[in-house]
C-alpha positions in Angstrom: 2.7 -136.9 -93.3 -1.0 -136.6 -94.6 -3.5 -139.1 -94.4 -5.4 -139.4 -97.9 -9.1 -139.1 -98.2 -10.6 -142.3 -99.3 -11.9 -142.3 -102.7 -15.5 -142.0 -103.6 -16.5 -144.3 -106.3 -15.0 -142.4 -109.6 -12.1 -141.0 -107.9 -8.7 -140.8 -108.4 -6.6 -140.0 -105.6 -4.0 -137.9 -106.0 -1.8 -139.7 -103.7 -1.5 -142.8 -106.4 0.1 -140.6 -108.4 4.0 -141.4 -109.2 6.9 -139.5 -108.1 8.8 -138.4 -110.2 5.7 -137.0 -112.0 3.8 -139.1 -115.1 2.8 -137.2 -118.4 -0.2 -138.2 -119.8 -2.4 -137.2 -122.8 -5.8 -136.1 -121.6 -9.0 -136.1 -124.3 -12.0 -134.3 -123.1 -13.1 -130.6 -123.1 -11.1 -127.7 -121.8 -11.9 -123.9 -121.1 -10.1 -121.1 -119.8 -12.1 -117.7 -119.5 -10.4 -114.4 -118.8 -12.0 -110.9 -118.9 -15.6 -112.1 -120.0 -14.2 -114.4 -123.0 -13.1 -117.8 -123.8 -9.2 -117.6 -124.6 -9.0 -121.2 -124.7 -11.1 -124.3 -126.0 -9.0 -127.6 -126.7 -10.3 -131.1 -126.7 -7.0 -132.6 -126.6 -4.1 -131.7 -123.9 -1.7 -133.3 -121.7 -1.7 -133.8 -117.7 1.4 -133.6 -115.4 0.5 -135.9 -112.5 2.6 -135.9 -109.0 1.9 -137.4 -106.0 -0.1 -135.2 -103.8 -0.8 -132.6 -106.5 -4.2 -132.3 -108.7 -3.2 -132.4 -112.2 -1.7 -129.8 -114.3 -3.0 -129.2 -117.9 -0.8 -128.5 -120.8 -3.2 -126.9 -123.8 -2.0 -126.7 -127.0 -0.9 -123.5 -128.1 -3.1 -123.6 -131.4 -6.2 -123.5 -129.1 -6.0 -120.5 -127.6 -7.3 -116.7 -129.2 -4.8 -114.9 -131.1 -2.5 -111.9 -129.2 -4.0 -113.6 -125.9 -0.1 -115.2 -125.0 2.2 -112.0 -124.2 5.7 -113.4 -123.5 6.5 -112.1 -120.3 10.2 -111.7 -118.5 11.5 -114.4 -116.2 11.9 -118.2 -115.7 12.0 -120.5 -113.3 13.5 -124.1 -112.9 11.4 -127.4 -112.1 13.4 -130.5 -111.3 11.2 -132.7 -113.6 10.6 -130.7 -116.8 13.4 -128.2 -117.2 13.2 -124.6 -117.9 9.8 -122.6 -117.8 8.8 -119.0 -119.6 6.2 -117.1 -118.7 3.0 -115.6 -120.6 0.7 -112.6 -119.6 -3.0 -113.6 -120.4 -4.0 -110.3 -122.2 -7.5 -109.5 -123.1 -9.4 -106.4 -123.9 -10.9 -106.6 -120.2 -8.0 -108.0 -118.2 -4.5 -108.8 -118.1 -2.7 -111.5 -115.6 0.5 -111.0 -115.6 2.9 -114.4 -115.2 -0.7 -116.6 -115.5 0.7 -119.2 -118.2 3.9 -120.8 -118.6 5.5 -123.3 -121.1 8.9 -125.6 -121.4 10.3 -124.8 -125.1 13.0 -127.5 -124.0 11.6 -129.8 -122.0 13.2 -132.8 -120.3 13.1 -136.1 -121.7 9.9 -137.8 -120.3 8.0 -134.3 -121.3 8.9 -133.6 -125.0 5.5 -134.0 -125.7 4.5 -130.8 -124.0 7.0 -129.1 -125.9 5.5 -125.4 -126.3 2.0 -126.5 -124.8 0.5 -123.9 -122.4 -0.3 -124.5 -118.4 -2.5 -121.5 -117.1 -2.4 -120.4 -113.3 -6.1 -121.0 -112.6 -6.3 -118.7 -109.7 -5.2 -115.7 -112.3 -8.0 -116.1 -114.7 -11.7 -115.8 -114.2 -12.6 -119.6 -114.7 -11.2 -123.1 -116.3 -13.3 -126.4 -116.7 -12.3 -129.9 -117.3 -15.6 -131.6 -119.3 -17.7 -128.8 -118.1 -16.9 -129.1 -114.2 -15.5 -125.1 -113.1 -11.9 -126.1 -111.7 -10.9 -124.9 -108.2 -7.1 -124.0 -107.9 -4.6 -125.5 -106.1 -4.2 -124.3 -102.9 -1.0 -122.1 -101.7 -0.6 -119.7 -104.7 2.0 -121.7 -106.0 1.3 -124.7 -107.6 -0.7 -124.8 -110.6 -3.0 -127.9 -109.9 -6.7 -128.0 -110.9 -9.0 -129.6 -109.1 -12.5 -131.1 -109.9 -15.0 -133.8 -108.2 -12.8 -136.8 -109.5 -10.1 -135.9 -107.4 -9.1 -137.1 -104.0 -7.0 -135.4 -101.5 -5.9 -133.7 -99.3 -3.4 -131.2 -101.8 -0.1 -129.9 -101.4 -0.6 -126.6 -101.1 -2.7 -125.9 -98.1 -0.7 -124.9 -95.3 1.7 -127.7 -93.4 2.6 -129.2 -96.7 5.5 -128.0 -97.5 7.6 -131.1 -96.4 4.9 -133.5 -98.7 
């Protein structure tokens, strides 16, 4: 097993986070860029938290640009939240296919996230969390962001499959 990083001052370490996961609103500024443009701007979202993984973002759906969210084939199953679909990010300049999924049924613990959006950050050009330009969880697979508040290490990177 890992050893985590001690926290700086202002940190939160990723391995106090609860298994099985915690849901929690989130208030602060949120961007997601693709193809030169915003396609996202909330204030207001939700956060998945799990122990060793940097937070996941749920936006609302209102909050991103019209036609942006093409439904796209395929699901998968999570153990926490239930069912996911899929979204293409579509913009005049770019497309990322599978970037964004949502839970239309989520399990009980995550109703609130009901139709709310995650985006893959490693798909799109940039996301920020009160200004600070995430960096994506590590592996390809999870869809973590991570910012200067966090402590790690992250599952993700490789030898962490077992975490």
């Amino acid at each position: 097993m890992p050893r985590p990083d001690k926290p700086r001052p202002g940190q939160e370490s990723v391995w106090d986070y609860p298994r099985p996961p915690r849901l929690e609103e989130f208030t602060g500024s949120i961007t997601v860029e693709l193809g030169g443009q915003t396609i996202a701007r909330t204030e207001r979202a939700w956060r998945v938290l799990e122990t060793s993984h940097p937070p996941t973002y749920y936006l609302p759906r209102e909050c991103f640009t019209d036609g942006v969210l093409s439904p796209a084939a395929g699901s998968s199953w999570c153990e926490w939240k239930g069912q996911a679909s899929y979204f293409d990010l579509v913009t005049p300049a770019a497309v990322a296919p599978h970037a964004a999924w949502t839970y239309l049924q989520p399990t009980r613990g995550f109703t609130a996230i009901t139709g709310a959006v995650a985006i893959m950050a490693s798909q799109v050009d940039r996301c920020t969390v009160n200004g600070e330009e995430v960096v994506p969880q590590p592996g390809g697979f999870y869809g973590g962001w991570i910012n200067s508040w966090l402590a790690g290490p992250f599952k993700g990177v490789p030898g962490s499959m077992g975490w």
